[in-house]
MARPARO-465304 format. One record per residue (C-alpha): residue number from 1; residue in one letter; chain; x, y, z. Coordinates in Angstrom, 1 decimal, padded with zeros to 4 digits. Layout:
REM MARPARO-465304
tidren NUM vexti A tifi A xx X yy Y zz Z
...
//
This chain:
REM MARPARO-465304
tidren 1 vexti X tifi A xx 038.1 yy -001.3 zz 055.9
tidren 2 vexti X tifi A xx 040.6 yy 000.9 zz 054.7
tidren 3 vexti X tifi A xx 042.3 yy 002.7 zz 057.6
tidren 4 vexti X tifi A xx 041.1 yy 006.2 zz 056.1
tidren 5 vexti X tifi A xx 041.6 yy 007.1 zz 060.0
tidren 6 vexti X tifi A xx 044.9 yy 005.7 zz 060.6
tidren 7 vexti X tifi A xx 046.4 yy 007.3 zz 063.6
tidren 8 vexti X tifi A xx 044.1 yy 009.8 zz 064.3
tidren 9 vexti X tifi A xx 042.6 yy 010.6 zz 067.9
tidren 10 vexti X tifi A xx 039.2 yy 011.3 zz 067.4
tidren 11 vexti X tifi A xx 036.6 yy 012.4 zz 070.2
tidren 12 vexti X tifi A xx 032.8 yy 012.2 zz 069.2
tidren 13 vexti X tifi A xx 030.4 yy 013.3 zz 072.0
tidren 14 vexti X tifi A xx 026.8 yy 011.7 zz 072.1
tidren 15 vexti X tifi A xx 028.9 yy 008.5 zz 070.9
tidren 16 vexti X tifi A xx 026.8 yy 006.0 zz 072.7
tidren 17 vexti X tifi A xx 023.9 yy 005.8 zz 070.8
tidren 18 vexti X tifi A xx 022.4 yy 006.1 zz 067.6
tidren 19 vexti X tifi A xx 024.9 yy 008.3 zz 064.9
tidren 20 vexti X tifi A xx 027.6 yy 008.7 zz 067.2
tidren 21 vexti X tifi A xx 027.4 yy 005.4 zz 068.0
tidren 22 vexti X tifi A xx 027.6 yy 004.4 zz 064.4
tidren 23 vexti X tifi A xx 030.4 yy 006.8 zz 064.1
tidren 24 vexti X tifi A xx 032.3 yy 005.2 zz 066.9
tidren 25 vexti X tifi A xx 032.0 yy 002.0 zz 065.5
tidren 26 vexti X tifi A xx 033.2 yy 003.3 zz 061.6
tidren 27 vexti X tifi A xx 035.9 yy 005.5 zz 062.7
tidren 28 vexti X tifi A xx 037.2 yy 002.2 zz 065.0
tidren 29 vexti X tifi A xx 037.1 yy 000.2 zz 061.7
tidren 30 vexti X tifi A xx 039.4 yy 002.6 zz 059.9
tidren 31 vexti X tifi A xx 041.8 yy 002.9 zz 062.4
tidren 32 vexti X tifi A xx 041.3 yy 005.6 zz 064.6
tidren 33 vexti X tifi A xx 041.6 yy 005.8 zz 068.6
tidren 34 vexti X tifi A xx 038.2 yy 006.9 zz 069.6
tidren 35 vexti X tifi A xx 036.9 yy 008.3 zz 072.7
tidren 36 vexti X tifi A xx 033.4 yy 008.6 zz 072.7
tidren 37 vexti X tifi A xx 030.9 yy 010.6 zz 075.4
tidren 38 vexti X tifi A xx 027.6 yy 010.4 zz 077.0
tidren 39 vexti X tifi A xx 025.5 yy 010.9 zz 080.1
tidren 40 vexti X tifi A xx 023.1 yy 007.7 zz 080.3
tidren 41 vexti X tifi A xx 024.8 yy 004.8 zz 082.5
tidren 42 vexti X tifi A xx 023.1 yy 001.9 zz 080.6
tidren 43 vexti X tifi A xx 023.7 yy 003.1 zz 076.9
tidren 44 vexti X tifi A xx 027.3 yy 004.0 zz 078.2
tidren 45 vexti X tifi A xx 027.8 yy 000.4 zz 079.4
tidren 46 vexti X tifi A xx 026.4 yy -001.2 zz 076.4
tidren 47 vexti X tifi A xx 028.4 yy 001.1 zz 074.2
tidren 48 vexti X tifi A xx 031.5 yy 000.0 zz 076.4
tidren 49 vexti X tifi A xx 030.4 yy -003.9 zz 075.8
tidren 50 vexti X tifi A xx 030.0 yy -003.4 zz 072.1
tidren 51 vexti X tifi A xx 032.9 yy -001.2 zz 071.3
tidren 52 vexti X tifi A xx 035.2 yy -003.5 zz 073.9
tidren 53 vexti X tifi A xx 038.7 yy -001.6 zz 074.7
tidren 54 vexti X tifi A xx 039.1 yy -000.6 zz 071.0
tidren 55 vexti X tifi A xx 037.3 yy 002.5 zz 072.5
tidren 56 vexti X tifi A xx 037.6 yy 004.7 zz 075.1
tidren 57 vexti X tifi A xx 033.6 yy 005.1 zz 076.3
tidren 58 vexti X tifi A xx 033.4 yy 008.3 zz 079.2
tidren 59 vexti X tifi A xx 030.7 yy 010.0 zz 080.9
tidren 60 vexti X tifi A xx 031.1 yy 013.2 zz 080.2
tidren 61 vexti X tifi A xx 027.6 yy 015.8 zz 079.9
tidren 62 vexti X tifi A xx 028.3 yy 017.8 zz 076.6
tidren 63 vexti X tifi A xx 026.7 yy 020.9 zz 078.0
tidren 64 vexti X tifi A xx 028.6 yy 021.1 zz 081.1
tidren 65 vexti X tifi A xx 031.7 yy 023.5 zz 081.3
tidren 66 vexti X tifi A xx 033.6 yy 021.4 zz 083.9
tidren 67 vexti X tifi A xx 032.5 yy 017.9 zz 082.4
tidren 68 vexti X tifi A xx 034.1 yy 019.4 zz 078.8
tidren 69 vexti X tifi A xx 037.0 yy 021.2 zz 079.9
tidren 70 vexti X tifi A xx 037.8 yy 017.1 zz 082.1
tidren 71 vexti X tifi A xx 037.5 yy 015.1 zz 079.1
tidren 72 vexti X tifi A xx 040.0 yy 017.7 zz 077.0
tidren 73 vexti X tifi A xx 042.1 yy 017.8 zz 079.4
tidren 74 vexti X tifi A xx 042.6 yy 013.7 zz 080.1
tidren 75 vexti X tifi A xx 042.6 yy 013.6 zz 076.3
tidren 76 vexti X tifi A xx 045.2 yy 015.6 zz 076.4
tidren 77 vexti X tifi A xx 047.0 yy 013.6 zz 079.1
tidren 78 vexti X tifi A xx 046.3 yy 010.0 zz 077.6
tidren 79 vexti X tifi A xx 046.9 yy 011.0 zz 073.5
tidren 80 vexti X tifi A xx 047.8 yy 014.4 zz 073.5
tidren 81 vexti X tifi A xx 046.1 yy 015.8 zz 070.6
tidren 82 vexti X tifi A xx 043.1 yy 015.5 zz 069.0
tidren 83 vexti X tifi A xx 042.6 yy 014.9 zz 065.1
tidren 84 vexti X tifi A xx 038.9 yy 014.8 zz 064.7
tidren 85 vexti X tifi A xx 036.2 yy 016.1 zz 066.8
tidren 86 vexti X tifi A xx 032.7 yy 015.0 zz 066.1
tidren 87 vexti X tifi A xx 030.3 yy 017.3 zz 067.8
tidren 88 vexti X tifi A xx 027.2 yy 015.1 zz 067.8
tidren 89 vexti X tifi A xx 025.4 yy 015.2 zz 070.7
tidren 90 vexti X tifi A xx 022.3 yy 016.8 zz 070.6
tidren 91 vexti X tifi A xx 018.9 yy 016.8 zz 072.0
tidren 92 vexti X tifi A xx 015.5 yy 017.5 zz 070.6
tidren 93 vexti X tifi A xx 012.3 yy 018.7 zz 072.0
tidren 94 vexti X tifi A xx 008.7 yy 019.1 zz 069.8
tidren 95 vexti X tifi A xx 006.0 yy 020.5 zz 070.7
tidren 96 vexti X tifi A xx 003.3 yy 023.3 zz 069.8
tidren 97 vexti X tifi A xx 004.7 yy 027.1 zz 070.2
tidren 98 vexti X tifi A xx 002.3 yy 027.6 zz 073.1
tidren 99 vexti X tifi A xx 003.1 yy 024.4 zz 074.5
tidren 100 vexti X tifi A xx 006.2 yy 024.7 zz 074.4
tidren 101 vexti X tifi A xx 008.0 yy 025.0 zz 077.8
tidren 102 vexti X tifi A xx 011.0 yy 027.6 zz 078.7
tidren 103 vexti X tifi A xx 013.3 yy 024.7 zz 080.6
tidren 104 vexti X tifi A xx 013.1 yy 022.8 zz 077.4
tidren 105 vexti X tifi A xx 013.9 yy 025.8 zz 075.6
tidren 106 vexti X tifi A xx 017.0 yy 026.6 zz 077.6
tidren 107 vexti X tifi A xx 018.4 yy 022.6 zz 077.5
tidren 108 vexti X tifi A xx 018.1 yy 022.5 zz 073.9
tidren 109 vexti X tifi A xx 020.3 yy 025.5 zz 073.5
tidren 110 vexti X tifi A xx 022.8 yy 024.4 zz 076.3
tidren 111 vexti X tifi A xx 023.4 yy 020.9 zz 074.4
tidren 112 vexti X tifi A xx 023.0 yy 021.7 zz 070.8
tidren 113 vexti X tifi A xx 024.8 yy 025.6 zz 070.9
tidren 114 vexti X tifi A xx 026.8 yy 025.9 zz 074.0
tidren 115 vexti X tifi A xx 028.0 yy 022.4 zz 074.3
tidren 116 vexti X tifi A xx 029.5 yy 022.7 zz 071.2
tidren 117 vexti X tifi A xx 031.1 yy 026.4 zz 071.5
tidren 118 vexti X tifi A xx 032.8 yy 025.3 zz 074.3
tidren 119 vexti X tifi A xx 033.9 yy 022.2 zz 072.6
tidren 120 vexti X tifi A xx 035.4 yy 023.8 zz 070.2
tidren 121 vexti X tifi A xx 037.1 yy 026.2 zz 072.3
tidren 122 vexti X tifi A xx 038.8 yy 023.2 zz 074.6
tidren 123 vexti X tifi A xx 040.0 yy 021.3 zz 071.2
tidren 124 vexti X tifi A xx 041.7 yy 024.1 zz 069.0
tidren 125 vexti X tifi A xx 044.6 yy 024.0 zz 070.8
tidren 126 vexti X tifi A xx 045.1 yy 020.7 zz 071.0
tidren 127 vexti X tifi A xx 044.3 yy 020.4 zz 067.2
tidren 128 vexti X tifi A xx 047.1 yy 019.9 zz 064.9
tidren 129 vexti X tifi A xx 047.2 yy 021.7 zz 061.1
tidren 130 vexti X tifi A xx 044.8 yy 018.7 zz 059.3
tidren 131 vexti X tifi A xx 042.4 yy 018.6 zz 062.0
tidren 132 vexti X tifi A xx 038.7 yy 018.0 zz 061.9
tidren 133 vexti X tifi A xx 035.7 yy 019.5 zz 063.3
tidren 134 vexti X tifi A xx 032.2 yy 017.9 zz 062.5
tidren 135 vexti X tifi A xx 029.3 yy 019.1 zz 063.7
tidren 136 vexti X tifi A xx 025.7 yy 017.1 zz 063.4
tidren 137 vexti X tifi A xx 023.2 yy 019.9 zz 062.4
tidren 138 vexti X tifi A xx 019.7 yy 018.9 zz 061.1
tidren 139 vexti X tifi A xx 017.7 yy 019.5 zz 058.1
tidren 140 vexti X tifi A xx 015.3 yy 021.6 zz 060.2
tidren 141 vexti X tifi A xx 017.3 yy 024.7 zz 059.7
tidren 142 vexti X tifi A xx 016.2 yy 025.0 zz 056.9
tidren 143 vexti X tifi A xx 012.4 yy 023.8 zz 057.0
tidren 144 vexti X tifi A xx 009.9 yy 025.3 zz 058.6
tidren 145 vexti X tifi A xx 008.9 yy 022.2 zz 060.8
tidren 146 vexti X tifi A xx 005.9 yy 023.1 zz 062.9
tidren 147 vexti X tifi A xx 006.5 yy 021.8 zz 066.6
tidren 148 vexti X tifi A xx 010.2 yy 022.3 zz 066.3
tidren 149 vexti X tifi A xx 010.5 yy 026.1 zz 066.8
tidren 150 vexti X tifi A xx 013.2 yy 025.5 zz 069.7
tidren 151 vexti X tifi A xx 015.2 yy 022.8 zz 067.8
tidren 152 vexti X tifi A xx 014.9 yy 024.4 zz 064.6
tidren 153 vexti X tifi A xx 016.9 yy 027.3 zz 065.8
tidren 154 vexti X tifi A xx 019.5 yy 025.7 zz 067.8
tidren 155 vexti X tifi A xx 020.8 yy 024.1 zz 064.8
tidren 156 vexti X tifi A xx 020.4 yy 027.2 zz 062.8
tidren 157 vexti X tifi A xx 022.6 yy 028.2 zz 065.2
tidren 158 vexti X tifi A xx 024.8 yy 025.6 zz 065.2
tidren 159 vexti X tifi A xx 025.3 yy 025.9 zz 061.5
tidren 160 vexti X tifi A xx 026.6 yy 029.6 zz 062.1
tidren 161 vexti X tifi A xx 029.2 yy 028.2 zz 064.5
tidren 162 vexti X tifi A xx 030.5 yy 025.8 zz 061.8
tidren 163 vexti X tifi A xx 030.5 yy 028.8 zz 059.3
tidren 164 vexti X tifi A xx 032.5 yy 030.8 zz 062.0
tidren 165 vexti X tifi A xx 034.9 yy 028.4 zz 063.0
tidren 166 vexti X tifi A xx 035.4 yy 027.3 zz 059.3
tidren 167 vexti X tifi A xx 036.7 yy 031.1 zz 058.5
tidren 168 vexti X tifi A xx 038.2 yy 031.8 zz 062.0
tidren 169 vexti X tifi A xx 040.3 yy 028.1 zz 061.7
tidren 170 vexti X tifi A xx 041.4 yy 027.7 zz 058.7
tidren 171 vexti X tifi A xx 044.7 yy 029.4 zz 059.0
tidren 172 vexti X tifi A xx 045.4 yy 026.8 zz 061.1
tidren 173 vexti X tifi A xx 044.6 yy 024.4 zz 059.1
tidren 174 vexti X tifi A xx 041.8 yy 023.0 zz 060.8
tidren 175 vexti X tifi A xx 038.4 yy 022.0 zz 058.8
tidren 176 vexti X tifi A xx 034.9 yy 022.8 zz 060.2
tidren 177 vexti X tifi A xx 031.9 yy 021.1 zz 058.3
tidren 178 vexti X tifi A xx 028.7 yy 019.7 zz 059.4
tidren 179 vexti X tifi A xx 026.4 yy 016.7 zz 058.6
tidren 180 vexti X tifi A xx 022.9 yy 017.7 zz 058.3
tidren 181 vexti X tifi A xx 020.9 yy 014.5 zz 058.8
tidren 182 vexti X tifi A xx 017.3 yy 014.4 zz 057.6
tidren 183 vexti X tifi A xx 014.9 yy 012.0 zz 059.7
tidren 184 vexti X tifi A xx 017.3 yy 009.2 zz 061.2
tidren 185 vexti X tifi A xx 015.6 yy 006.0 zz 062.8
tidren 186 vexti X tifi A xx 017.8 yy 006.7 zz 066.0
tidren 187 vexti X tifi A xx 016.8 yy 006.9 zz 069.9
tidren 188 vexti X tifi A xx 016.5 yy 010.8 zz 069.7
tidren 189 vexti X tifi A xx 013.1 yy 010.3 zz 068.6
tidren 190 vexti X tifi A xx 011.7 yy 008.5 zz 071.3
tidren 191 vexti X tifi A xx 013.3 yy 011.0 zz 073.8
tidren 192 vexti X tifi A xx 011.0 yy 014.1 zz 072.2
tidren 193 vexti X tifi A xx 008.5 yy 013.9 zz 075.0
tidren 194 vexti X tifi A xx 005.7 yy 013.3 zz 072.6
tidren 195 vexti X tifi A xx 003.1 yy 010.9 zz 073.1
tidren 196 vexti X tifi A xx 003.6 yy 007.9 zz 071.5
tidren 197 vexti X tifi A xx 000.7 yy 008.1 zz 068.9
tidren 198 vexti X tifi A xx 001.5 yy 011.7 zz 068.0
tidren 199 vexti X tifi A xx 005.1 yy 010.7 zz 067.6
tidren 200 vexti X tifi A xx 004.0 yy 008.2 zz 065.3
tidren 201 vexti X tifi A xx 001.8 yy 009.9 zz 063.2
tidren 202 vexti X tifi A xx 004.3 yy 012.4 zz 062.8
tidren 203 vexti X tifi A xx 007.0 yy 009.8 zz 061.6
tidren 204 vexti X tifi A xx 004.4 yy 008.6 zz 058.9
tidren 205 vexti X tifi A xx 004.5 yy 012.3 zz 057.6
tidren 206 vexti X tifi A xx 007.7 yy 012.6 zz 057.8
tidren 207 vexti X tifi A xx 008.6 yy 009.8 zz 055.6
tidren 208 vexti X tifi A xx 005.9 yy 010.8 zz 053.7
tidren 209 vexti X tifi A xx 008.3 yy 013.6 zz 052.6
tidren 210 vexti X tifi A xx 011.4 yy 011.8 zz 052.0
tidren 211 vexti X tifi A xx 011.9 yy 011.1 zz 048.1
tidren 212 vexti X tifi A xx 013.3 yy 007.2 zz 048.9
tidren 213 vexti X tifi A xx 010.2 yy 006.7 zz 051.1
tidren 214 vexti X tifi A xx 012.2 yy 005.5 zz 054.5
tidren 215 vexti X tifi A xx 013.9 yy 006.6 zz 057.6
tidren 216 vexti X tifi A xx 017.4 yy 006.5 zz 057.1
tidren 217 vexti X tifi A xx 020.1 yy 004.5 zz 059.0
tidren 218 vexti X tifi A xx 022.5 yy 006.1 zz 061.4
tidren 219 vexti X tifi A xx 025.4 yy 004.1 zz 059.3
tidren 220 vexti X tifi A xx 024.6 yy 006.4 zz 056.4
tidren 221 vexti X tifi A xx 025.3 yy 009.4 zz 058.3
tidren 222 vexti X tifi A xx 028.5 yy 007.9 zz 059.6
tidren 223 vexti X tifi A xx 030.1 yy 007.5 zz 056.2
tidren 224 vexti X tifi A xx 029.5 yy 011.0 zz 055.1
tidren 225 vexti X tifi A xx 032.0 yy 011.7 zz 058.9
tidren 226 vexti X tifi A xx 034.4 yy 009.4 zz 057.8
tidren 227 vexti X tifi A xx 034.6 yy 011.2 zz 054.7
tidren 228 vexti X tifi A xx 034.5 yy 014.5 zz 056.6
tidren 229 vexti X tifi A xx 037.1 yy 013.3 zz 059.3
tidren 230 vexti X tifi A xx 039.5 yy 012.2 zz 056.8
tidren 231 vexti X tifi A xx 041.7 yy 013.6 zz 054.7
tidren 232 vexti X tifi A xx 040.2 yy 013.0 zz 051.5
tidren 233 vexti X tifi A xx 037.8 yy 016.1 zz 052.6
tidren 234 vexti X tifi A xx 041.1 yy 018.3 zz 053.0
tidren 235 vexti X tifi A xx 039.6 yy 021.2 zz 050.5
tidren 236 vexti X tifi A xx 036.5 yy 021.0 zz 052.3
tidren 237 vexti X tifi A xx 035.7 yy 023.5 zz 054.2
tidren 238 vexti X tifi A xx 032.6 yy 025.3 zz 056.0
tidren 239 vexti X tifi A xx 030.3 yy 023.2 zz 054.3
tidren 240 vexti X tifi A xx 027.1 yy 021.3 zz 055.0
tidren 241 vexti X tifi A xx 026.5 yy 018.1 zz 053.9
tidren 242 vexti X tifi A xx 023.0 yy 016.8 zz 054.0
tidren 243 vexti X tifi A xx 021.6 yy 013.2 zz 054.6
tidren 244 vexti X tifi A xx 018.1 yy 013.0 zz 053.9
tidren 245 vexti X tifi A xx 016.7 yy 011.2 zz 051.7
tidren 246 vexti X tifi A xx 015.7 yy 013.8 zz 049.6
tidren 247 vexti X tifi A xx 013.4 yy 015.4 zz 051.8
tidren 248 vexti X tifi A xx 014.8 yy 018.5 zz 051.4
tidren 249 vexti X tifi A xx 013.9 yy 018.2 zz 047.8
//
């Protein structure tokens, strides 16, 4: 490629499958030293396989106080700073309001909002002035999606943290944006704990909805956090870019 990430230590949690992943894999190709999270033992191995010692592939739950504050701190040890962090990891849960239950409630919140507060807390100081924060939000905060009342606000949420952050870093010189992807064709999907014909029929809406008529690819999301991760976004700040398709349209 063309080393747009020369040098720079970048740390993307939920990096073992589907955008993170494919983040992982384009921030290696422009040159940066990448440590990438997750929880699952077989994605993390096949991530490890794929990625090969280019990467650095951890376990590492992203809404675990201890777990965050350990990888920040060996991050620290083995690179000692970080350039980019790429807040990815996320979960989602769908399912009618009344159906919905409180534990999934709660686990959203402490992946999607939490996970990321305290990520961001561990990583400004070991941010340099140029630094990147990226945060994958969702297209749902600003839809009203029925089924996704949980999700929906979490990344309403987490949009308000990049706003925050954006304001509260910037005389640092650290950028905070966010990626807003619109339906993906990545593994978070089938992890929704819908039944498999429901989750279907709701994809066939869905892309019923997008203006290009198709799910997109987690590659396309990557490139708009190379962008964000390098410095050709360095008067970007606070903002949300969205990757939909046009379904927001």
């Amino acid at each position: 490629m063309t080393g747009r990430l020369r040098n720079k230590v970048a740390v993307i949690t939920g990096g073992t499958t589907g955008i993170g992943f494919a983040a992982a894999r384009r921030f290696l190709d422009e040159g940066a030293e990448v440590i990438a999270t997750g929880t699952n033992p077989e994605t993390i191995a096949v991530a490890r396989s794929e990625l090969g010692e280019r990467a650095e592939v951890v376990a590492s739950d992203a809404s675990c106080g201890k777990d965050i504050a350990a990888l920040f701190s060996d991050v620290k040890e083995r690179h000692g700073r970080i350039d980019v962090l790429f807040l990815n990891a996320g979960i989602a849960r769908f399912a009618p309001w009344e159906e919905h239950s409180e534990e999934d409630f709660d686990r959203q919140f402490a992946i999607n909002v939490k996970g990321p507060w305290l990520a961001i807390r561990q990583a400004i100081p070991l941010m340099p002035q140029g630094g990147s924060i990226i945060a994958t939000t969702s297209v749902v905060n600003q839809m009203g999606f029925p089924g996704a009342s949980a999700y929906a606000a979490t990344k309403a949420a987490l949009r308000q943290l990049v706003r925050t952050a954006a304001a509260e870093l910037a005389p640092r010189g650290i950028r905070v944006n966010a990626v807003s992807p619109g339906p993906i064709d990545t593994p978070i999907f089938s992890k929704t704990g819908m039944p498999a014909a429901d989750l279907e029929q709701m994809a066939e809406g869905i892309k019923g909805k997008v203006a290009v008529g198709r799910f997109g690819r987690p590659e396309e999301v990557a490139n708009v956090a190379v962008f964000l991760a390098s410095d050709e976004s360095s008067f970007v700040q606070g903002q949300e870019y969205v990757v939909d398709g046009g379904m927001t349209l």
